[in-house]
Every structure is written in structure tokens, then in C-alpha cells.
PyMOL Python script that loads the backbone (N, CA, C, O; Angstrom):
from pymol import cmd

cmd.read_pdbstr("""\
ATOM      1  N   UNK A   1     101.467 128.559-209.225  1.00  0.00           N
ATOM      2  CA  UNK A   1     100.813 127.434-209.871  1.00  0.00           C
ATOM      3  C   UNK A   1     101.853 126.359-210.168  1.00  0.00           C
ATOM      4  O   UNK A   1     102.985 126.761-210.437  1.00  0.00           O
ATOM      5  N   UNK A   2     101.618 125.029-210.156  1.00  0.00           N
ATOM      6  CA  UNK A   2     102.344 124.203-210.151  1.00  0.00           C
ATOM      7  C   UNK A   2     101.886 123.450-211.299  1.00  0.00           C
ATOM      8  O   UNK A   2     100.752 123.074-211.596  1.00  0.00           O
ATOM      9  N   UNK A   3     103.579 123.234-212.186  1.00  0.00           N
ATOM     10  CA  UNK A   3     103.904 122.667-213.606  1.00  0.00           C
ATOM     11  C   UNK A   3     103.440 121.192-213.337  1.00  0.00           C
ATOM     12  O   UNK A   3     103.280 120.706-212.217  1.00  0.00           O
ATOM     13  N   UNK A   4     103.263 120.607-214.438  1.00  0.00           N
ATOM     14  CA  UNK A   4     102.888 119.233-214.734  1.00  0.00           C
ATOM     15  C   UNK A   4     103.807 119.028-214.911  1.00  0.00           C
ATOM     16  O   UNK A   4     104.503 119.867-215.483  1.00  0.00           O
ATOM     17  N   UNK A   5     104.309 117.854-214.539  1.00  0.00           N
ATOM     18  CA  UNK A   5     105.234 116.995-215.304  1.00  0.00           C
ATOM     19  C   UNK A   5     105.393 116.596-216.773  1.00  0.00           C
ATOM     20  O   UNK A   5     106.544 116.320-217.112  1.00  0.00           O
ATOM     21  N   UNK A   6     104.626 116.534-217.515  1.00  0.00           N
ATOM     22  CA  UNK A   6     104.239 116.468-218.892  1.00  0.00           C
ATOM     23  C   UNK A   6     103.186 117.099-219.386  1.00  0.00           C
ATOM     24  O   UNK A   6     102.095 117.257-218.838  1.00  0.00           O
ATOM     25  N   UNK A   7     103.653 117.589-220.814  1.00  0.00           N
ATOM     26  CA  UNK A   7     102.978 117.944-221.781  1.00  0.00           C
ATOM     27  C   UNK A   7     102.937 117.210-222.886  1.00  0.00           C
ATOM     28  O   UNK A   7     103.750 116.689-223.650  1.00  0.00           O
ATOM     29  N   UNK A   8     101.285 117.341-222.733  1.00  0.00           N
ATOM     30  CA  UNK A   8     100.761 116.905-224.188  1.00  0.00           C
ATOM     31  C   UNK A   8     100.485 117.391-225.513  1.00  0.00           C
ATOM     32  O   UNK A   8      99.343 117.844-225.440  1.00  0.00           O
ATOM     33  N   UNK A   9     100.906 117.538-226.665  1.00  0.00           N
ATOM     34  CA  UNK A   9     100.841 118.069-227.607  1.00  0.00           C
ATOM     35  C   UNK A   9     100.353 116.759-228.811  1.00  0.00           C
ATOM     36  O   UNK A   9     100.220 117.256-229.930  1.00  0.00           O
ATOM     37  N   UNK A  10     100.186 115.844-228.794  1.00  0.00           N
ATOM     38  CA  UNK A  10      99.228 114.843-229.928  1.00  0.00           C
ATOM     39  C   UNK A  10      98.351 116.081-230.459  1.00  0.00           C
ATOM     40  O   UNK A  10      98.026 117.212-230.098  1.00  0.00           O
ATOM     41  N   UNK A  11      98.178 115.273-231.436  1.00  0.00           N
ATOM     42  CA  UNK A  11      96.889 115.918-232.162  1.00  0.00           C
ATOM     43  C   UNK A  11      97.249 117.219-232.608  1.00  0.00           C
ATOM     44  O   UNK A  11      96.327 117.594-233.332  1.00  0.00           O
ATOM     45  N   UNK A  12      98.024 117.990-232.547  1.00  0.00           N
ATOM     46  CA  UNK A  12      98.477 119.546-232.628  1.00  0.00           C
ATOM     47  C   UNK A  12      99.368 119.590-233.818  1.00  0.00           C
ATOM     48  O   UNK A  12     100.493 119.094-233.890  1.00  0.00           O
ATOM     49  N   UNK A  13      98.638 120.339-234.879  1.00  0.00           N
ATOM     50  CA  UNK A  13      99.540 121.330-235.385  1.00  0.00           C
ATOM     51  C   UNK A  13     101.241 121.782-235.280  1.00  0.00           C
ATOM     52  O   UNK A  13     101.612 122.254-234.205  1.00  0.00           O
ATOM     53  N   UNK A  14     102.139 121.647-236.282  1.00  0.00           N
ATOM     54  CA  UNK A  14     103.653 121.865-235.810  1.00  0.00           C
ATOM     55  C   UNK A  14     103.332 123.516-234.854  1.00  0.00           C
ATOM     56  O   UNK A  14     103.469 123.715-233.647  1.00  0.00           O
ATOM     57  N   UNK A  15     102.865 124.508-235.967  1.00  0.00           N
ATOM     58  CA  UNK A  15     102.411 126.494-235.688  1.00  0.00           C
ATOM     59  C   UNK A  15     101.835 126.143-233.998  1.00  0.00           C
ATOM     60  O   UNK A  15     102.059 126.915-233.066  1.00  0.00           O
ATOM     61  N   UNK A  16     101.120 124.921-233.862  1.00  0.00           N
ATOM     62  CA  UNK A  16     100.266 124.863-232.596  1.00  0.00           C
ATOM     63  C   UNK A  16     101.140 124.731-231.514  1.00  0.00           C
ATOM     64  O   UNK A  16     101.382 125.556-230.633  1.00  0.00           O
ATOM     65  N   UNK A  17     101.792 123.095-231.747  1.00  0.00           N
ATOM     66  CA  UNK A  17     102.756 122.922-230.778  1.00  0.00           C
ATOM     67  C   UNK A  17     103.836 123.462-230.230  1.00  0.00           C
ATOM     68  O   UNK A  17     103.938 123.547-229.006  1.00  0.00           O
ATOM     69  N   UNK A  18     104.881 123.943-231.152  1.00  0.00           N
ATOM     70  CA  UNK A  18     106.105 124.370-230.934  1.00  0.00           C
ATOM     71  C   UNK A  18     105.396 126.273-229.725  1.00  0.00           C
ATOM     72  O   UNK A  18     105.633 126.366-228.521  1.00  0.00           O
ATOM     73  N   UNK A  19     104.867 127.037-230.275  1.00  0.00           N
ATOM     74  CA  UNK A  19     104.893 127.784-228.991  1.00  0.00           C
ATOM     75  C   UNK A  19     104.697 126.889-227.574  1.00  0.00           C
ATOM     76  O   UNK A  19     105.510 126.791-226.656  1.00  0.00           O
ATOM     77  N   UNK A  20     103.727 126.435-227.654  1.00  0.00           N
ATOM     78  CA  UNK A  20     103.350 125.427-225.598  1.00  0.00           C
ATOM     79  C   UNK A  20     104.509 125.056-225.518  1.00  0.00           C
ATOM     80  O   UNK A  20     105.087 125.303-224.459  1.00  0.00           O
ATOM     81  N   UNK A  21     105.178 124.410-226.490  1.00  0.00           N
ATOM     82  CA  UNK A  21     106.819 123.444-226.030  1.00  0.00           C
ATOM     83  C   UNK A  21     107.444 124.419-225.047  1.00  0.00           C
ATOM     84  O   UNK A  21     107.742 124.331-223.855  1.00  0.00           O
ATOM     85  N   UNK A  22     107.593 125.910-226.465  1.00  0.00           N
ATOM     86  CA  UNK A  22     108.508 127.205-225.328  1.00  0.00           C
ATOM     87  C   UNK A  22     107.986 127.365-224.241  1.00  0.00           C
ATOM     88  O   UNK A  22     108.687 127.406-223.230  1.00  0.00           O
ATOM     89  N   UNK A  23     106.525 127.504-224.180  1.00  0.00           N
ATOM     90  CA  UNK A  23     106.124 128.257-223.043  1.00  0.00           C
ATOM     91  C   UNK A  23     106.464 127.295-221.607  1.00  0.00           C
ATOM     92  O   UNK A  23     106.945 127.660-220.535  1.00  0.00           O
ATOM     93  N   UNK A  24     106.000 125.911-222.066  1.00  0.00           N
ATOM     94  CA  UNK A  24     106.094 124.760-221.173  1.00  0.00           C
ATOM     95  C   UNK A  24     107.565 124.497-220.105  1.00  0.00           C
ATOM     96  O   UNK A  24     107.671 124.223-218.909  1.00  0.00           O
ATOM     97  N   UNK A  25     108.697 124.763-221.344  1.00  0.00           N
ATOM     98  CA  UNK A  25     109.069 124.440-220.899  1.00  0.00           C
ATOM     99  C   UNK A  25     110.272 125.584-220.095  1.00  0.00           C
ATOM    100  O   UNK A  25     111.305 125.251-219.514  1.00  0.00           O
ATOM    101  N   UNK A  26     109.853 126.671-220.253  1.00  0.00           N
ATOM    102  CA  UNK A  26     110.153 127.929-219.424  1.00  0.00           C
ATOM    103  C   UNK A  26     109.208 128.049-218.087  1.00  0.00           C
ATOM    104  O   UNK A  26     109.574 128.457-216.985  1.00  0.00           O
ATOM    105  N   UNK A  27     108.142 127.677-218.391  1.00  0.00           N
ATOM    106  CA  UNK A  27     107.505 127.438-217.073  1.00  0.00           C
ATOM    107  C   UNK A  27     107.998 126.131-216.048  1.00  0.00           C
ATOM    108  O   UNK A  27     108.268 126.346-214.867  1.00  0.00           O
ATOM    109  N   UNK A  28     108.060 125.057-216.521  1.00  0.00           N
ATOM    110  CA  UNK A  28     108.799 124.065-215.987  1.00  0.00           C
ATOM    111  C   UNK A  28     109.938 124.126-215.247  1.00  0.00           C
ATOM    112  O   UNK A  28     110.076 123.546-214.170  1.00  0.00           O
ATOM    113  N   UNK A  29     111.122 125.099-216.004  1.00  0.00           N
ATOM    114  CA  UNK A  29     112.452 125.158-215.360  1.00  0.00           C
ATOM    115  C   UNK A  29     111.823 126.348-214.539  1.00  0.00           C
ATOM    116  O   UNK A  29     112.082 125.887-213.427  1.00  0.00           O
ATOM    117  N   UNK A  30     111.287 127.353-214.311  1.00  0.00           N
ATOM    118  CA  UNK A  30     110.945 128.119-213.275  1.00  0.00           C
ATOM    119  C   UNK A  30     110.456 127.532-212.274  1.00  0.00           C
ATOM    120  O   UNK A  30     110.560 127.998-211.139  1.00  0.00           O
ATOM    121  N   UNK A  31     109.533 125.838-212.689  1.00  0.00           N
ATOM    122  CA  UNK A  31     108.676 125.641-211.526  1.00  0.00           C
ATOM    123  C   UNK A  31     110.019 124.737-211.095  1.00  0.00           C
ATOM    124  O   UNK A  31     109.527 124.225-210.089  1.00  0.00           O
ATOM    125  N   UNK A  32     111.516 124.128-211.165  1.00  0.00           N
ATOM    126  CA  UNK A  32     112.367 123.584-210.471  1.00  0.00           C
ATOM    127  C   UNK A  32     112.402 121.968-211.263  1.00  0.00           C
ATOM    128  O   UNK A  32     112.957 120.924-210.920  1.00  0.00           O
ATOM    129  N   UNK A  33     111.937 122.156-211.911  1.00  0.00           N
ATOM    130  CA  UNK A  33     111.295 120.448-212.590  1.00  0.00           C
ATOM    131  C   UNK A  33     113.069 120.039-213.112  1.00  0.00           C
ATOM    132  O   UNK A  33     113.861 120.743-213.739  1.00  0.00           O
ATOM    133  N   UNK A  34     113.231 118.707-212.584  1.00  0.00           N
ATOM    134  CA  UNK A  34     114.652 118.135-213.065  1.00  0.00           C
ATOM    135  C   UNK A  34     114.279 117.210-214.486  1.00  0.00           C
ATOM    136  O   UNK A  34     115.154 116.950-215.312  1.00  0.00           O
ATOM    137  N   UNK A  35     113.232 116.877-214.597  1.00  0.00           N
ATOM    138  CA  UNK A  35     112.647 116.143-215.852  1.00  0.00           C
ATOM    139  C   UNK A  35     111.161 116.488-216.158  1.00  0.00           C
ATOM    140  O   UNK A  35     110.259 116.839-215.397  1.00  0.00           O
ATOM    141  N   UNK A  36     111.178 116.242-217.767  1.00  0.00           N
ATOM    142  CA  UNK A  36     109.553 116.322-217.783  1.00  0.00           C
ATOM    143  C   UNK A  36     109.553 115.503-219.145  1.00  0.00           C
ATOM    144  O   UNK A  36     110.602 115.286-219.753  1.00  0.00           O
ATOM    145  N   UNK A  37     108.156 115.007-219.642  1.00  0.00           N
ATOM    146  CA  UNK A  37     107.372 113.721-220.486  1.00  0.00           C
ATOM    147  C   UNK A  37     107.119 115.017-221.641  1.00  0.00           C
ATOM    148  O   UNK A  37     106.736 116.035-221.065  1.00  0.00           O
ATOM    149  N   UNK A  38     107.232 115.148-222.881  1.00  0.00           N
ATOM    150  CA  UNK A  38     106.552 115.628-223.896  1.00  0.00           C
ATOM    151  C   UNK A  38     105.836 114.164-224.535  1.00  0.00           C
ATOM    152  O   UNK A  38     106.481 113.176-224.885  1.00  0.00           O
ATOM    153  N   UNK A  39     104.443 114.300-224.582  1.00  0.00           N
ATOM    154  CA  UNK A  39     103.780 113.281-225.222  1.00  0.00           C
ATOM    155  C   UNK A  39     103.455 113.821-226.676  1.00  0.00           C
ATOM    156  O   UNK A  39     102.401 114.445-226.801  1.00  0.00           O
ATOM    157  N   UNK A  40     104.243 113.643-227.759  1.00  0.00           N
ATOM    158  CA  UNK A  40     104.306 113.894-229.041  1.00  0.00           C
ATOM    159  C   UNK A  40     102.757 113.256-229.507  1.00  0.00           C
ATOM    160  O   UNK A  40     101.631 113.752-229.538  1.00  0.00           O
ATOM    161  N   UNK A  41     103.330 111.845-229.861  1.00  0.00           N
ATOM    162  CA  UNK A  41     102.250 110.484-230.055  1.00  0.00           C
ATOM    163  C   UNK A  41     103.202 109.973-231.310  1.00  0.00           C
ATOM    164  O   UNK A  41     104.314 110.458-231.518  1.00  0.00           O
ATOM    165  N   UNK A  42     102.815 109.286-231.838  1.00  0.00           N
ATOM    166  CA  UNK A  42     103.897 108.225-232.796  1.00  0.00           C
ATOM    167  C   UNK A  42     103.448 109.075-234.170  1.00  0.00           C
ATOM    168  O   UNK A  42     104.139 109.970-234.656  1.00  0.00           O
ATOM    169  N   UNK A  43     101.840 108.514-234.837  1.00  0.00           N
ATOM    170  CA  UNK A  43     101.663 109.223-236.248  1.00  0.00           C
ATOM    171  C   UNK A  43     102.600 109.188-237.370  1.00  0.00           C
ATOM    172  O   UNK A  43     103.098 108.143-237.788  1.00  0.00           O
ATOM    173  N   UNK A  44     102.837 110.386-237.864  1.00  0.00           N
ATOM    174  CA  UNK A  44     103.822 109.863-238.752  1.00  0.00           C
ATOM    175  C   UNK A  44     105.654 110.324-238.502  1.00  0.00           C
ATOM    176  O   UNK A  44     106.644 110.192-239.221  1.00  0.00           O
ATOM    177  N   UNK A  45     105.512 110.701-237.596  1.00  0.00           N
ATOM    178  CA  UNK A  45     106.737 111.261-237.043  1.00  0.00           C
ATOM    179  C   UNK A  45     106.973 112.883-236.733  1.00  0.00           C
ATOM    180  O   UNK A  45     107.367 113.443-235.709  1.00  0.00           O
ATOM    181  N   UNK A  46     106.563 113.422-238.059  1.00  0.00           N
ATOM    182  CA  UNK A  46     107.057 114.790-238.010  1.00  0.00           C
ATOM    183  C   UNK A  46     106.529 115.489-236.455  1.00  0.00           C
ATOM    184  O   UNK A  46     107.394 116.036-235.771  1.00  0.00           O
ATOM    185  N   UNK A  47     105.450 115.454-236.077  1.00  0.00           N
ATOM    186  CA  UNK A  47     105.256 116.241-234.772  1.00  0.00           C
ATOM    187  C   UNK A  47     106.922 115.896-233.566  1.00  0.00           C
ATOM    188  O   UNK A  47     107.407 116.631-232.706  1.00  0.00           O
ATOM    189  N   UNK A  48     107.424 114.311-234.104  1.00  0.00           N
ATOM    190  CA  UNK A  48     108.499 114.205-233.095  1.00  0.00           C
ATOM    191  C   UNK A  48     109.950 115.293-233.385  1.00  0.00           C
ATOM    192  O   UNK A  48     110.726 115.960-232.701  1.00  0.00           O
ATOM    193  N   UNK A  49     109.673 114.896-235.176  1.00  0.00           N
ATOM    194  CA  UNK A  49     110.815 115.035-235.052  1.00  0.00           C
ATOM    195  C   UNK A  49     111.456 116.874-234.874  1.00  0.00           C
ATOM    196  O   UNK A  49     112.603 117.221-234.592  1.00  0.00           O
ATOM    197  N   UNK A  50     109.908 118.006-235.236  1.00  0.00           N
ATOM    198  CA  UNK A  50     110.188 119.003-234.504  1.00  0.00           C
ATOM    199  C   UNK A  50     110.331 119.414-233.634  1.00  0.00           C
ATOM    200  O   UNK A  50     111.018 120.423-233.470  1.00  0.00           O
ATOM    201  N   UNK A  51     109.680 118.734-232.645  1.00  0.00           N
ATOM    202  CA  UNK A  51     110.055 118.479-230.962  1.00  0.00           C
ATOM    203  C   UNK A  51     111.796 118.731-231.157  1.00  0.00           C
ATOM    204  O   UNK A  51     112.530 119.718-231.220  1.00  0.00           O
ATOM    205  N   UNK A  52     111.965 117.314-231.207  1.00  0.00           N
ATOM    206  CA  UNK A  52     113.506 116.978-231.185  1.00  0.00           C
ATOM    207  C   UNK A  52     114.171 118.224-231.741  1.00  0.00           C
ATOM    208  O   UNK A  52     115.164 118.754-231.244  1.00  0.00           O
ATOM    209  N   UNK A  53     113.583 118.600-232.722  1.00  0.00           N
ATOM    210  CA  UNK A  53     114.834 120.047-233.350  1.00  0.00           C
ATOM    211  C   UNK A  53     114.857 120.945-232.384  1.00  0.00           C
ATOM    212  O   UNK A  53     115.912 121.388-231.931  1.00  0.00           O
ATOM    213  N   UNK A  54     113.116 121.472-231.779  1.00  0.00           N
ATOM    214  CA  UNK A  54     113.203 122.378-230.907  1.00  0.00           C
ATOM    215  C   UNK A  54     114.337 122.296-229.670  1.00  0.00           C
ATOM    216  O   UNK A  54     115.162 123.052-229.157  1.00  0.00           O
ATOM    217  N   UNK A  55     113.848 120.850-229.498  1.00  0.00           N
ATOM    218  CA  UNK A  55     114.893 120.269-228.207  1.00  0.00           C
ATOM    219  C   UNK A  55     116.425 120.650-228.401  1.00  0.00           C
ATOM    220  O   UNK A  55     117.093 121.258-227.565  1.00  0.00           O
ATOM    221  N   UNK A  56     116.764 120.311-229.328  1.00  0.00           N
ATOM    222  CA  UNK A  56     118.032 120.986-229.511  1.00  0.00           C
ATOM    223  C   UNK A  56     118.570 121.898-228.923  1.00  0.00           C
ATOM    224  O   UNK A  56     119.375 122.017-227.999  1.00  0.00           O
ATOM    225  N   UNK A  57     117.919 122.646-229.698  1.00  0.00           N
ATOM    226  CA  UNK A  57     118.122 124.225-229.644  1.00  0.00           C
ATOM    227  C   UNK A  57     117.452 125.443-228.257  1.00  0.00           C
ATOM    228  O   UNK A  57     117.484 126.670-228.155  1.00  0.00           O
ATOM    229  N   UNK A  58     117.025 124.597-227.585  1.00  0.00           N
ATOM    230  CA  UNK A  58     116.381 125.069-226.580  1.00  0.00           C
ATOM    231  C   UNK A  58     117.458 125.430-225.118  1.00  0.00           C
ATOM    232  O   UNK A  58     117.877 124.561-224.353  1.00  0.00           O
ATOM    233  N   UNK A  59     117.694 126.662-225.024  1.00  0.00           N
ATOM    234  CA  UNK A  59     118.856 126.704-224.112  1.00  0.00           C
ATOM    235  C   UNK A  59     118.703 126.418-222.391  1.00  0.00           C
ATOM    236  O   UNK A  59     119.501 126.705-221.498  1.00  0.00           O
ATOM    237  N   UNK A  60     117.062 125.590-222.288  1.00  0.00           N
ATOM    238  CA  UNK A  60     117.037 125.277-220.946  1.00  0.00           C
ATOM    239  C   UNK A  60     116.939 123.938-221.118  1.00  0.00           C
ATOM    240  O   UNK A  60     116.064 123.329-220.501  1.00  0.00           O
ATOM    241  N   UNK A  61     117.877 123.220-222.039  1.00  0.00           N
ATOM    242  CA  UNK A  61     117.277 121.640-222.494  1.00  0.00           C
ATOM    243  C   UNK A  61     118.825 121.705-222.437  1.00  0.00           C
ATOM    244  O   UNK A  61     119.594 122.533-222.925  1.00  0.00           O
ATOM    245  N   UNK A  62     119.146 120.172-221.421  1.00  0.00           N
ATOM    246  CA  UNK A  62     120.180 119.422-220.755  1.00  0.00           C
ATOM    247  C   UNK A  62     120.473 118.729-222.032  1.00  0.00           C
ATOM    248  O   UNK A  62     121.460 118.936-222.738  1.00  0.00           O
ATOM    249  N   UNK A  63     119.356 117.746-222.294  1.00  0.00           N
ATOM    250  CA  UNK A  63     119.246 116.324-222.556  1.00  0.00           C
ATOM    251  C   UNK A  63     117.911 116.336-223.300  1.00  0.00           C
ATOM    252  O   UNK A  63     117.080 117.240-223.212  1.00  0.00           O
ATOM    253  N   UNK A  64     117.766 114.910-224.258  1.00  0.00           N
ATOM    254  CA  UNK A  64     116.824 114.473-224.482  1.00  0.00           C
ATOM    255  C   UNK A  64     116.688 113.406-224.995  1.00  0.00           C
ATOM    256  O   UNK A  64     117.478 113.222-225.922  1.00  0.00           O
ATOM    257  N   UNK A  65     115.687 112.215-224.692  1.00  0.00           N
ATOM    258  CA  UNK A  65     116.023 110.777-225.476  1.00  0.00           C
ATOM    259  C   UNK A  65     114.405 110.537-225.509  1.00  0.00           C
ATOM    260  O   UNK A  65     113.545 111.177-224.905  1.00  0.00           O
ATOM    261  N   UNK A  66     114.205 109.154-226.609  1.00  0.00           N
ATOM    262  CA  UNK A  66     113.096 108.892-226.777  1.00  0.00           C
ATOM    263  C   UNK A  66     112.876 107.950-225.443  1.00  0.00           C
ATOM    264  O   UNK A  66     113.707 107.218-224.905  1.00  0.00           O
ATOM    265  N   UNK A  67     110.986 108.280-224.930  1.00  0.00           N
ATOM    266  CA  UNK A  67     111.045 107.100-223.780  1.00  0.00           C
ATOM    267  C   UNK A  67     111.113 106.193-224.173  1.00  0.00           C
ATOM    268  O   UNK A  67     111.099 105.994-225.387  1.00  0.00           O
ATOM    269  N   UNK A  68     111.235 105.077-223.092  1.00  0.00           N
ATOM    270  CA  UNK A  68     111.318 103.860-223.274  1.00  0.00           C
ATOM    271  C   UNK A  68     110.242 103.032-222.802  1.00  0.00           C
ATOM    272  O   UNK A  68     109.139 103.509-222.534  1.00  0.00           O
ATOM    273  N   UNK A  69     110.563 101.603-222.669  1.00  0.00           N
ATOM    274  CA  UNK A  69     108.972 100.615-222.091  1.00  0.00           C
ATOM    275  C   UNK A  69     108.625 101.095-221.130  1.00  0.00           C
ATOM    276  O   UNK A  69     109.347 100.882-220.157  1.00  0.00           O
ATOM    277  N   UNK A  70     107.281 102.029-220.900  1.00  0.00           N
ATOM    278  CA  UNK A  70     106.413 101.750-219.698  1.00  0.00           C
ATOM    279  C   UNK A  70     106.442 103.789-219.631  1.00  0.00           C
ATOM    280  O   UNK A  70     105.869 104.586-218.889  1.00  0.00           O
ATOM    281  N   UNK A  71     107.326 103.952-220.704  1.00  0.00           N
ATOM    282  CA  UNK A  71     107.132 105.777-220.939  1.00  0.00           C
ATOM    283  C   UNK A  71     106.460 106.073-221.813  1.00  0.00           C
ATOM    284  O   UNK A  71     106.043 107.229-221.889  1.00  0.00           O
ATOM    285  N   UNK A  72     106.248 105.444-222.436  1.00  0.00           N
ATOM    286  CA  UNK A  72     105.253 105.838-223.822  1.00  0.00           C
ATOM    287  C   UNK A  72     105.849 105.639-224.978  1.00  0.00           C
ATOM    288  O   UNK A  72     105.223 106.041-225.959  1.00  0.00           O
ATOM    289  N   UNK A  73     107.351 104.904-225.246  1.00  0.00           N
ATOM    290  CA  UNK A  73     107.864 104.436-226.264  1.00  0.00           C
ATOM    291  C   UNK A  73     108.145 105.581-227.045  1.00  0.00           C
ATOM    292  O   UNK A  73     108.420 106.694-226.597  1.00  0.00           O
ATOM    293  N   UNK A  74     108.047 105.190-228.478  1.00  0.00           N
ATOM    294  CA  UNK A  74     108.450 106.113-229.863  1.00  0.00           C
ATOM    295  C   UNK A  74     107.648 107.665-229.102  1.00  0.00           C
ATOM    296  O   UNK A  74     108.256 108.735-229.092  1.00  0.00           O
ATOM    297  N   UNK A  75     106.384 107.526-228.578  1.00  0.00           N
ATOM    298  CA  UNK A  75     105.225 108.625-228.790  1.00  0.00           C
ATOM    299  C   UNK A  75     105.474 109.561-227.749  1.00  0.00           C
ATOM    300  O   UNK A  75     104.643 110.444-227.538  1.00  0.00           O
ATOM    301  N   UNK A  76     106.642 109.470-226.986  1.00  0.00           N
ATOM    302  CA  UNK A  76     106.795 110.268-225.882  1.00  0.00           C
ATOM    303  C   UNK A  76     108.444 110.859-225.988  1.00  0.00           C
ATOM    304  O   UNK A  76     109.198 110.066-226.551  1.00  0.00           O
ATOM    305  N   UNK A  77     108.977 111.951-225.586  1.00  0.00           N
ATOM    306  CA  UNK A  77     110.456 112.003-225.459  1.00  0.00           C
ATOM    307  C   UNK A  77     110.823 112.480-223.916  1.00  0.00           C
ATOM    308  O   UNK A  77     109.904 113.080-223.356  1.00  0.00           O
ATOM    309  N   UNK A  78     111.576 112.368-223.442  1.00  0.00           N
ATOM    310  CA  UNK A  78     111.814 112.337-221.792  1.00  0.00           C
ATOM    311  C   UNK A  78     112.742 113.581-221.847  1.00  0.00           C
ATOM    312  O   UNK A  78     113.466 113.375-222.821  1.00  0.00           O
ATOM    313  N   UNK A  79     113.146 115.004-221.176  1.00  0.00           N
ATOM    314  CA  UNK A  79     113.759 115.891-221.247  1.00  0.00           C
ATOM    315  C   UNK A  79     113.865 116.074-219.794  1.00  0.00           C
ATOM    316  O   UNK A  79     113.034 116.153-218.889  1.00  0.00           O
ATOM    317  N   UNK A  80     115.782 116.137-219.884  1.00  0.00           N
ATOM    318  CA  UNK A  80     116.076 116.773-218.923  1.00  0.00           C
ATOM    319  C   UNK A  80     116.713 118.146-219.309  1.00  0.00           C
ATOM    320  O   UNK A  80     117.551 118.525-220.127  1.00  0.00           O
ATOM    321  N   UNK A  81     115.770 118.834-218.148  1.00  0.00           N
ATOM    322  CA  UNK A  81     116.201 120.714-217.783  1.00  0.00           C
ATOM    323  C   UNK A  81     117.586 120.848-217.285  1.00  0.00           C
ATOM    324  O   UNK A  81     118.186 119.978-216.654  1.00  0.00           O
ATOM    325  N   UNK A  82     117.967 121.813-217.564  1.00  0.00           N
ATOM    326  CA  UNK A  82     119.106 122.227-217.163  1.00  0.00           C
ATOM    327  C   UNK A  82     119.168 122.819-216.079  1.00  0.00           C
ATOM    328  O   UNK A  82     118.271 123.661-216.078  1.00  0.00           O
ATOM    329  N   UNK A  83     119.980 122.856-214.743  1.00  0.00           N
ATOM    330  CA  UNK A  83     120.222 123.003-213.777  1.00  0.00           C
ATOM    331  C   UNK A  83     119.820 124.848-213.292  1.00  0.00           C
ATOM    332  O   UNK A  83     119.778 125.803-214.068  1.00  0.00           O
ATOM    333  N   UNK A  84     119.663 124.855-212.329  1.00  0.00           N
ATOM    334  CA  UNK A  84     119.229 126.421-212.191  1.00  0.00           C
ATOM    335  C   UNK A  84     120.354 127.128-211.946  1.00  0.00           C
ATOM    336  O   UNK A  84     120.296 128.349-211.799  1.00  0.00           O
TER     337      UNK A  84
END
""", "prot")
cmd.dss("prot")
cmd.show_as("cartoon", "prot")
cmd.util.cbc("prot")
cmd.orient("prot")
């Protein structure tokens, strides 16, 4: 089965989101993906800014920055996977 390029998590619960993040993004680096879109959404931040912690700490996570114009701005973060 073939990974999406992005995941969406808006609207979700921190308990909700943070498992799909793991699962997502273990499926992702299995499916070969050199980048992928987490669509947070703006709100009041916190859904980002656990992202971002997860991101951290995530040992198949290169990189990570907020997108920019024409990525979805504040409401999206752009992650690059780490190499196989």
C-alpha cells in the first residue's frame, strides 16, 4: 500500500494525534518517502507545538520546519525522513 505524502491530523485530540504521527510516520520511511506535509492547522497552537516535540524526538525525523507560502503556512510543518 502506498503512503500519502501527508497527514492530516486538524481537528484531533493531542491522545488522538500523536499515535497516527508514530504510526505515519514509520509507515512513510518504510514506504521510501524523502519528505512528507503534517497538516496540524493553526488554532491555538498546542496541536503544533506537540507535533514539533514529537518531531524532535522521533528517531526517523532528519529535519523539520514550519511550511511556508503555498504549504500551508503556520498550519502545516514539512518533515524530512531520515535516510534508509
Amino acid at each position: 500500500m502506498e503512503v500519502s505524502s501527508e497527514l492530516r491530523l486538524r481537528r484531533l485530540r493531542v491522545d488522538e494525534a500523536l499515535p497516527k504521527l508514530d504510526h505515519y510516520l514509520n509507515a512513510a520511511f518504510m514506504d521510501g518517502l524523502p519528505f512528507v506535509s503534517i497538516v496540524h492547522g493553526k488554532g491555538t497552537g498546542v496541536l503544533r507545538q506537540v507535533v514539533h516535540e514529537a518531531l524532535a524526538e522521533h528517531p526517523l525525523v532528519k529535519s523539520f520546519r514550519p511550511g511556508g507560502y503555498g504549504e500551508g503556512d503556520a498550519g502545516v510543518t514539512i518533515v524530512e525522513l531520515a535516510n534508509h
